[in-house]
Structure formats: structure tokens, C-alpha cells
C-alpha positions in Angstrom: 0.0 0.0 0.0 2.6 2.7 1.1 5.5 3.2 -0.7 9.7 2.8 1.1 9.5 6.9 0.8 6.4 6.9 3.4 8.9 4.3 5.8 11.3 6.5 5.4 9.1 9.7 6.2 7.3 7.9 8.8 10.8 7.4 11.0 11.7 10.9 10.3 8.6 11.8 11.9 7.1 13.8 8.9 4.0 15.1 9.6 2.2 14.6 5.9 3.4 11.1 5.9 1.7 10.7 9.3 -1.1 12.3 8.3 -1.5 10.3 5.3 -1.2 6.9 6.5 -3.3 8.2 9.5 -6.1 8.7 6.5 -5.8 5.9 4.7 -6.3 3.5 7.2 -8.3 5.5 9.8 -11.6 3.6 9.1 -9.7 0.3 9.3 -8.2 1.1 12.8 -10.7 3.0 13.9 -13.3 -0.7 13.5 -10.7 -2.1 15.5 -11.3 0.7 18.5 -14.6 0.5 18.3 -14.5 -3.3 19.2 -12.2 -3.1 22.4 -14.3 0.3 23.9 -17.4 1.3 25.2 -18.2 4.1 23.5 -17.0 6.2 20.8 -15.0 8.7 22.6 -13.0 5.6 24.2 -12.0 4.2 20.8 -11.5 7.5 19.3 -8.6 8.1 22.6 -7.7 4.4 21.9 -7.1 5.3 18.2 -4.8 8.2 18.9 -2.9 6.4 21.8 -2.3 3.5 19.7 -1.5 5.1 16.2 1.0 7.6 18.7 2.8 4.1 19.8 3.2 2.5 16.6 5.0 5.7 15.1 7.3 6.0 18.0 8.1 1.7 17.0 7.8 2.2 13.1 11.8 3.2 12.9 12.6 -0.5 14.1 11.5 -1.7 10.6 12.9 1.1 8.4 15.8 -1.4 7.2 12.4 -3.9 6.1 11.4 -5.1 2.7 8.0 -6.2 2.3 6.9 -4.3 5.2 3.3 -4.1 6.2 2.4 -1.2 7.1 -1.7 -3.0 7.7 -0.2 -5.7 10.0 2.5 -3.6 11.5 -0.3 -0.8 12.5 -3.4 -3.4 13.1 -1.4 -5.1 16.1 0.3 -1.6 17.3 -3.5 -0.5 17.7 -4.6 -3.4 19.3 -2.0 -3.3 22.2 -2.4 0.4 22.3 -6.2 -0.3 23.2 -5.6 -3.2 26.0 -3.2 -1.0 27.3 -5.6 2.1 27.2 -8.6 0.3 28.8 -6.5 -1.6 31.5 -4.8 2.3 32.2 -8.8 3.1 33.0 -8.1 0.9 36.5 -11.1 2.1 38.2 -13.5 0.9 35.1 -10.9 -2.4 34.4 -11.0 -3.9 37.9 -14.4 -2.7 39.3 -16.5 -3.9 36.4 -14.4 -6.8 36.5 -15.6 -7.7 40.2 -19.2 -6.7 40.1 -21.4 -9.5 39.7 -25.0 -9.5 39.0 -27.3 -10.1 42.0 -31.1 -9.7 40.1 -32.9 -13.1 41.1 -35.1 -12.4 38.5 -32.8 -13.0 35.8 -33.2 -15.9 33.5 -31.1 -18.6 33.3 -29.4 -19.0 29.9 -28.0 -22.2 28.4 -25.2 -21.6 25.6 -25.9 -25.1 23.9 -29.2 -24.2 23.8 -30.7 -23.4 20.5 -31.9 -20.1 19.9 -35.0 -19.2 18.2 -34.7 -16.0 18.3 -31.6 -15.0 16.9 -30.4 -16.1 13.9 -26.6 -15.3 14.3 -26.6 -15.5 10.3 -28.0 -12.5 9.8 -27.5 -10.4 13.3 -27.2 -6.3 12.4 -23.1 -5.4 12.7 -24.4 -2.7 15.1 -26.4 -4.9 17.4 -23.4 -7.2 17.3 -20.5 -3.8 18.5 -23.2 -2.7 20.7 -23.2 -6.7 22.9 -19.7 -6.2 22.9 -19.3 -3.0 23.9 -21.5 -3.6 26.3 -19.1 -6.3 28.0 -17.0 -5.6 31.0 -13.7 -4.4 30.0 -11.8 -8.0 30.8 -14.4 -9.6 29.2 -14.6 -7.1 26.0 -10.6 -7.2 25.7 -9.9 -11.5 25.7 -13.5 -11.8 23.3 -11.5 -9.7 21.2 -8.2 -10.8 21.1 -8.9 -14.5 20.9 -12.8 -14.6 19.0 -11.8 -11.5 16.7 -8.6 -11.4 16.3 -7.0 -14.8 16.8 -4.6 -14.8 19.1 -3.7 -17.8 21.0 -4.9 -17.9 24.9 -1.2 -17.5 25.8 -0.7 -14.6 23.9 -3.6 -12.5 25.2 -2.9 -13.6 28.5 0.3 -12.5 28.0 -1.1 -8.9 26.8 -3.4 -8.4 29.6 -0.7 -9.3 32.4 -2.9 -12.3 33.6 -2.9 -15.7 34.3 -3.9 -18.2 31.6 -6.7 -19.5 33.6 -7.8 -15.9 34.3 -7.9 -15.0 30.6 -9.6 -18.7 30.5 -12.5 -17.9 32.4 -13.4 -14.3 31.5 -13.6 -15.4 28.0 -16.4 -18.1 29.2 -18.0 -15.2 31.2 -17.6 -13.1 27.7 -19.2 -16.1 25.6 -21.7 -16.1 28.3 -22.9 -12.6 28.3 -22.3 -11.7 24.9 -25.4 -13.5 24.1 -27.0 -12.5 27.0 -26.2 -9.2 25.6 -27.1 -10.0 21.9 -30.8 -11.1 23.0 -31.1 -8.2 24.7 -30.4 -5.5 21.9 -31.8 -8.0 19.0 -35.5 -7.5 21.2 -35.0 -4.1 21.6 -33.6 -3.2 17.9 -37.0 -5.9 16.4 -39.4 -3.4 19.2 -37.9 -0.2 17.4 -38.1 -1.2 14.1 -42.1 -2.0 14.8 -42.7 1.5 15.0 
């Protein structure tokens, strides 16, 4: 996509090569953003934090042929937005902990089949809008591992947790993601009947 000239700008920090990558893959990165926050100011501040790393790492490849710039920038803007929402400590570990305690609540079976969903054709925004709705652990390993496939190691690795931690919150994620899905497919099928 880019050229050796925009490498070579890039790690001489030149601002119209910055801007212009910036542009041309803004809607790209910014999908990824949108995935790991809550909201679009979040993923907009995850967006500039990570795109802000991965030029202060970009001069480590400027001796690369072949580079990609997609690859290199995709992953930059992923760690920048773990990083970002685990820096948010009082949302990261407070969510984390806080358990629902309505007894009215509905027991749900993952295995069970759904009638009303068909996962086939589920709305991409009703789809952001379960994840987004996750708590942050559970919205940063359902990305990493369901989205963007990295192994259980890895994420555990990126999220300065045990294996078994990263394990379990992506059950929980599984879990309420659905939970979540139901949810805003009823209410999105109630709007559209008016």
C-alpha cells in the first residue's frame, strides 16, 4: 500500500506522511477501536494512543522489505487499546468484580438453541453494541482471541494475567455476549415496529 518513501518519512517523523497513512487506514483502525471500547470517545482516545505508539516503534523496521504497514499498524493498535482500557483501573478492575445479583434473571443455556436469533444474519451494530456492552476484561480477551485470533497465551500474555484468568473471563464473555445479543436484537425488532 505505502511506498519505502512513506517508511522513510514515517521514521523521520514527517507530519504529511503521518497524516496520510493516519487517513488511509483510519476507518480500518478505527473498527478495530470501536470493538475493544465502550463508547466512541474511548476508541477514538484508543485510536490516537495506539497510532501515537506505533509511530514511536515504526523506525525498528525502516531497514524492512516487504513491510506491512496494515499488519504492522493493526497489532500496534490493538496493544495500544488493552493497554488504554487496563490504564482506565477504576472501570478495568471494578466492572471486572461486580457480579450481578437480580434473582429475576433468566437462566441461559449456551448449547441451547436459539430461536430467536439467527446469528446469520445479526445487524453489525447490534453485534459492537453486545460487545461494547461487555465488561472491560471480558470485551478485551473476546476480542483478542474470538476476533482477532490470538492464542490464549498470547492475550494472557497482553493483559498481564494468568492463563486461567484470561480462560475464564472469555467463558463469562461467551456467556454474556449472548446474554447481551438477545437483549439488543428484542429491543432493535421493538424499534423497528414503529
Amino acid at each position: 500500500m505505502f511506498t519505502a518513501d512513506v517508511l522513510s518519512a514515517l521514521v523521520k517523523k514527517d507530519k504529511n506522511a503521518q497524516k496520510l497513512v493516519f487517513e488511509n487506514l483510519y476507518s480500518q483502525l478505527f473498527s478495530i477501536c470501536i470493538r475493544y471500547s465502550k463508547s466512541q470517545q474511548q476508541a477514538q482516545q484508543c485510536l490516537n494512543i495506539g497510532f501515537s505508539s506505533a509511530l514511536d516503534k515504526i523506525h525498528i523496521h525502516k531497514n524492512q522489505t516487504g513491510f506491512n504497514y496494515e499488519a504492522f499498524f493493526e497489532k500496534e493498535i490493538i496493544t495500544g487499546c488493552v493497554n488504554y482500557i487496563k490504564s482506565i483501573r477504576n472501570e478495568y478492575y471494578v466492572a471486572s468484580t461486580v457480579y450481578a445479583s437480580e434473582s429475576r434473571s433468566k437462566e441461559y443455556d449456551l448449547f441451547e438453541n436459539n430461536e430467536l436469533i439467527d446469528f446469520k444474519h445479526l445487524d453489525l451494530d447490534v453485534l459492537i453494541n453486545s460487545i461494547q456492552q461487555l465488561v472491560p476484561s471480558q470485551r478485551l480477551i473476546f476480542n483478542l482471541i474470538a476476533i482477532d485470533n490470538y492464542t490464549l497465551a498470547d492475550a494472557a500474555i497482553l493483559l498481564e494475567a494468568s492463563e486461567q484468568t484470561a480462560k475464564s473471563n472469555l467463558e463469562k464473555a461467551r456467556f454474556n455476549l449472548q446474554k447481551n445479543i438477545e437483549k439488543n436484537f428484542k429491543s432493535a425488532k421493538y424499534e423497528q415496529s414503529f
